[in-house]
N, C-alpha and C positions, 0 to 999 in steps of 0.2 A: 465468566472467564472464557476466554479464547485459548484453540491449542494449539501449538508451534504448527511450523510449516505452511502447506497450503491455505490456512488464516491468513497468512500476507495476501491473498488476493482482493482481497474487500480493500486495505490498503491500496493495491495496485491500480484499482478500478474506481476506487471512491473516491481517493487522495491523488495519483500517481499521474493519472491522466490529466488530469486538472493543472498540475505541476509543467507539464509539455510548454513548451511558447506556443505550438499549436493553437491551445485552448486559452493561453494567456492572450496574443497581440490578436483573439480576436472578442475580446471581453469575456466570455464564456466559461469563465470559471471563481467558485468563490475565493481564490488565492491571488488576481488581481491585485497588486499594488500590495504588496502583504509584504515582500522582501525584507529584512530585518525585524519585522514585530512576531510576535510568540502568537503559536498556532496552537501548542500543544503545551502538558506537565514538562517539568523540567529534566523527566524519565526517561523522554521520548527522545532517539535518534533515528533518522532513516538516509538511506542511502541508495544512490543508484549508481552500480559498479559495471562499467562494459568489462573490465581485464582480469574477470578474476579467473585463473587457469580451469581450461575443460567446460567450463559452468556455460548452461544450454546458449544465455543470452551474452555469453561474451563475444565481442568481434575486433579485427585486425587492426580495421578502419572503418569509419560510417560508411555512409554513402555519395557523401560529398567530399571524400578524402581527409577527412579531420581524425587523429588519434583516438582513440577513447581515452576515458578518463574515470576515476572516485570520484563521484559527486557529491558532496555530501548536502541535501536536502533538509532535511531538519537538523539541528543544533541543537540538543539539550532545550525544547522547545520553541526554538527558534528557528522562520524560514530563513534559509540562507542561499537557496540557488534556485533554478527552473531549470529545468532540461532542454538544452535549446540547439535549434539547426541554425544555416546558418542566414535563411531569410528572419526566423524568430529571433536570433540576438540582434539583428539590427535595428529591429522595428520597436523590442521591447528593450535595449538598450543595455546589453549582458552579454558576457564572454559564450563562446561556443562551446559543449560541452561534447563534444563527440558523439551526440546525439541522434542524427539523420538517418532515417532506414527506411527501407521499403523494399517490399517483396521481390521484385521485378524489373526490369526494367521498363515495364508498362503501367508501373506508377510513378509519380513526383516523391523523393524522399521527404519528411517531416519529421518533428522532432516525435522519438520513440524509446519508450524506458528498455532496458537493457536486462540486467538483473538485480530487482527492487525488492530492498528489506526493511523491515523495523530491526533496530542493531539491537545485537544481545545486551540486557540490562544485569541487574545486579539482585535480583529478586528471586528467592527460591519456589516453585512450584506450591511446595506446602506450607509455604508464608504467608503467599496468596490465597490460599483455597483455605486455610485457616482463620480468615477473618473476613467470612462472607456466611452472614446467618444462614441466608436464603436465595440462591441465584440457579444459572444455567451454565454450565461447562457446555460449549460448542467444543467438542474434540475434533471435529472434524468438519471442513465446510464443504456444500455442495455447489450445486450452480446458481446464477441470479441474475439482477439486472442491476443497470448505473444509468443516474442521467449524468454523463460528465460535466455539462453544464453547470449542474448545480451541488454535482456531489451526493443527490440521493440514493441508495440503494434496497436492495433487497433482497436477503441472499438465504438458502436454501440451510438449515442446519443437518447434516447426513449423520452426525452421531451426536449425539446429545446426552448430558445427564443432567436433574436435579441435583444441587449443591444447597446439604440441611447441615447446617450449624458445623460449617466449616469441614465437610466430608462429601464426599461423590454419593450419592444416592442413586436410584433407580432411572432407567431411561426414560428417556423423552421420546416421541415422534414426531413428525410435522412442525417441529417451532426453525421459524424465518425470524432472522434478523435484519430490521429496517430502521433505516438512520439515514443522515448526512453527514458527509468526510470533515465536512469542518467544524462539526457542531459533537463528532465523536474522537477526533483526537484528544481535546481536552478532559475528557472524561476518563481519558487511560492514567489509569493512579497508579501501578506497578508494573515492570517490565520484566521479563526473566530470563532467567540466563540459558535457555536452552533453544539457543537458534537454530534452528532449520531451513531449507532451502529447497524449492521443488521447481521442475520444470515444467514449462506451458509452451501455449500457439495465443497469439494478443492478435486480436485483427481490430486494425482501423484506417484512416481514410488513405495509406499509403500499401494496403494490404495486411495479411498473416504472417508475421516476425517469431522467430523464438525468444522467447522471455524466462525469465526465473522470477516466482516469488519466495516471500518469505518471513517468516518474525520467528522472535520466542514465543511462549507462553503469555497472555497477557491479564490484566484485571481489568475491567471497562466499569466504572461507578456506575453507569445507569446507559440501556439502550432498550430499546421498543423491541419486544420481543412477541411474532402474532404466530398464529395458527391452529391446530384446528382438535378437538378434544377425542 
């Protein structure tokens, strides 16, 4: 299990990126030609939202003068949008999402997530934690790395417990969670209803932007869990 909040950044970085036209019109991501085919359970919604009041990564207008916008990225498993500027809709051939940002005026805007969640599901915390003989609760994530490219990651767990026959047990230390975004959405079997939202700094090829990440509570059937005894 995954815990609410700053958990959405392994989304943000493993999924999110990848999602940019940035990374679509220049092949380099596994979501490529994917638009309408299911990515994930039919559990899964995600969203990347510039307007939502106060929230770190909302804005006026992009960069390029386009409105922001609701995007809604996944569908009940299904991809439905990219996050696009306005050289990435033309080239990959989709509406501008109010997308474009950049630090400065001494970068080129590109397409850049906003404030990016997994949407709250319908799943209660001890629904899910009740029918897991034997897992890891990540309550908390720490720092890591992405290849956006490919979606792999590997990301630091900061709180940890053992999960025995459907209860929180004893801490963990040192366990890293490493996967692929596209190869671990599918594996998210329950969603839950307690979303959260947290503020960051996203740096990439247009500079350091404010961002929000976010989910509920999650259940992930199987991910590679390393580190060290």
């Amino acid at each position: 299990m995954m815990g609410n909040g700053f958990g959405g950044v392994i989304f943000h970085e493993a999924c999110g990126h990848p999602l940019e036209t940035e990374a679509i019109r220049k092949k380099s991501s596994p979501f490529v030609d994917k638009l309408g085919k299911r990515i994930a359970q039919s559990c899964l919604t995600a969203i990347d939202d510039g307007t939502i009041p106060d929230s770190w990564g909302s804005i006026n207008v992009d960069d390029e003068g386009t409105a922001p916008q609701k995007t809604i990225l996944i569908e009940n498993g299904i991809l439905k949008n990219y996050l696009s500027d306005r050289v990435g809709a033309q080239e990959v051939g989709v509406e501008k999402t109010g997308s474009a940002r950049r630090e400065s005026y001494m970068y080129a805007p590109v397409s850049r997530m906003r404030n990016t969640y997994i949407a709250a599901g319908k799943d209660s915390f001890d629904s899910m934690l009740s029918g897991i003989d034997y897992g890891l609760f990540a309550k908390k994530m720490g720092g890591g790395s992405v290849n956006p490219s490919t979606g792999e990651f590997n990301f630091s767990v900061e709180e940890g417990y053992v999960i025995r026959n459907g209860k929180i047990a004893e801490p963990v230390r040192g366990a890293t969670l490493i996967g692929k975004g596209d190869e671990i959405l599918p594996k998210i079997s329950m969603v839950g209803k307690d979303l959260e939202l947290a503020a960051g700094m996203c740096g990439a090829a247009s500079g350091s932007v404010p961002v929000t990440v976010g989910q509920p509570s999650l259940k992930v059937d199987e991910i590679l869990v390393g580190g060290r005894s």
